[in-house]
Phi, psi and omega in degrees: 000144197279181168269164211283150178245145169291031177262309181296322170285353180272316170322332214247003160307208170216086152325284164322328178280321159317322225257243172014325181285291200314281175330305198282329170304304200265353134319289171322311178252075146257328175323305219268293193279329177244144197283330179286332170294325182297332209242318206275303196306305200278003159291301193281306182354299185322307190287358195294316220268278176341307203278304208280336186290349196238335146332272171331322188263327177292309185312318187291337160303294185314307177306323210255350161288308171280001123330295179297310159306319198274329169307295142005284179272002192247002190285190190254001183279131171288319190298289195305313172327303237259264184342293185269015168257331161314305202298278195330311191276346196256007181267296156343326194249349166281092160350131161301304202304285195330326181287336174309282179324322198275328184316305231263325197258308172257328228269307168319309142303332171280002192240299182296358176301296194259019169271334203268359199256332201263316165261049196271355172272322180305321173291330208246315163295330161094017177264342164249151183276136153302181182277158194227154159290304215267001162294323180279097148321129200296277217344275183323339191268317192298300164338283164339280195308326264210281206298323172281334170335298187285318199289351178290317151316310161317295177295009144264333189300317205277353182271355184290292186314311173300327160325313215285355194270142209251101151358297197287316174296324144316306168305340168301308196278331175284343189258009180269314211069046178286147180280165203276355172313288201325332200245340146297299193306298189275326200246312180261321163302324194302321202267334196284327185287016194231003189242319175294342199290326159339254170329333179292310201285340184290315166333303187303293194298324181293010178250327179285343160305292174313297209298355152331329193305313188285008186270355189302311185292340174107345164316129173266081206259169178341286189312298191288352183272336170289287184302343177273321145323332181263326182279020157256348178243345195055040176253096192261345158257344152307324166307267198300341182301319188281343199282303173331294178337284202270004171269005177250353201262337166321277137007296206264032175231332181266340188282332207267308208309325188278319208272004165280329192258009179269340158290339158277305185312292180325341201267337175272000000 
């Protein structure tokens, strides 16, 4: 194969990320200069924390759920086989938004239904308050809805990384006489991650997006901190450039931060 021509290497700088340095530069100081952009920023500024906090906590759920699912389909049980191919497709085929409305409206009364049906000798005896639906915070019911959303897509990327792992190397591990943690743990997760971590991290950066979803519940997140701004000031395009701004500058900082570390990982 011939070698790469420094011709070619010059194509492959990443031009779009200057062009990007550049834009977001000359935004920043239209921010900076102008008092009404200054004032739209330090509004949805407010929502920031609320969108990483519910990033995070939904992705982290969401991962250890679709762990589990995936352990699930990879098992030797037909029935959990049976079980965790249901969950995944019929979860897989429900709008995140639509899982919300169901999360926030039905999936929550009903829980909040059946805590109070489980303490209902404690409610009866006067030592505990029943449960309130509105005791369940829309933020959480979004969490939820975010995490089952997800995990389904997720417990495929990991039952895929794991398949991916060469048999034979298992098989190896079964004659040392590792038990089968032992042999997830030292043998197959280690190797598994490097084929899941891609797709994972694309899961993530596509959860801080969705999670705009949640402003629909009224969670005061970027998105709802934006939209309640524009719907008092009328200002919707000063509004949505900046709302636009930090979900891009979130996304494309969290996307380079992943192809840096997919890039270590190769080197290991």
């Amino acid at each position: 194969m011939a070698p790469v021509s420094s011709d070619a290497s010059k194509d492959d700088y990443p031009w779009w990320l200057v062009a990007l340095g550049v834009i977001a530069l000359a935004l920043a100081g239209v921010i900076i200069a102008n008092d009404l952009y200054t004032q739209v920023f330090s509004v949805v500024l407010k929502g920031l924390w609320v969108t990483i906090f519910v990033t995070l906590v939904a992705f982290l759920l969401a991962t250890l759920l679709g762990l589990g699912v995936a352990l699930m389909a990879l098992s030797d049980s037909k029935a959990l086989r049976q079980i965790a191919r249901f969950y995944t497709e019929v979860i897989r085929g429900v709008p995140i938004l639509v899982l919300l409305f169901y999360i926030a409206f039905v999936g929550a009364p009903a829980l909040v239904a059946l805590i109070n049906l489980v303490l209902s000798p404690l409610v009866g005896a006067g030592l505990v308050e029943p449960m309130q639906v509105r005791d369940l915070s829309l933020m959480w019911r979004a969490i939820f809805a975010l995490m089952i959303g997800y995990s389904a897509f997720i417990a495929e990327v990991f039952r895929a990384g794991i398949l991916a792992v060469d048999k034979g190397q298992i098989e190896a591990a079964k004659a040392l006489g590792l038990s089968r943690f032992q042999r997830f743990r030292l043998v197959v997760f280690p190797q598994a991650v490097r084929v899941i971590l891609p797709p994972l991290g694309n899961d993530f950066v596509a959860m801080v997006k969705d999670s705009s979803l949640v402003s629909v519940l009224g969670v005061a997140d970027i998105t709802q901190m934006g939209k309640v701004y524009a719907s008092g000031s009328f200002r919707f395009f000063e509004t949505y450039s900046i709302v636009a701004y930090v979900y891009l500058i979130l996304t494309i900082g969290l996307s380079l931060g992943l192809r840096t570390l997919e890039r270590r990982l190769r080197r290991i």
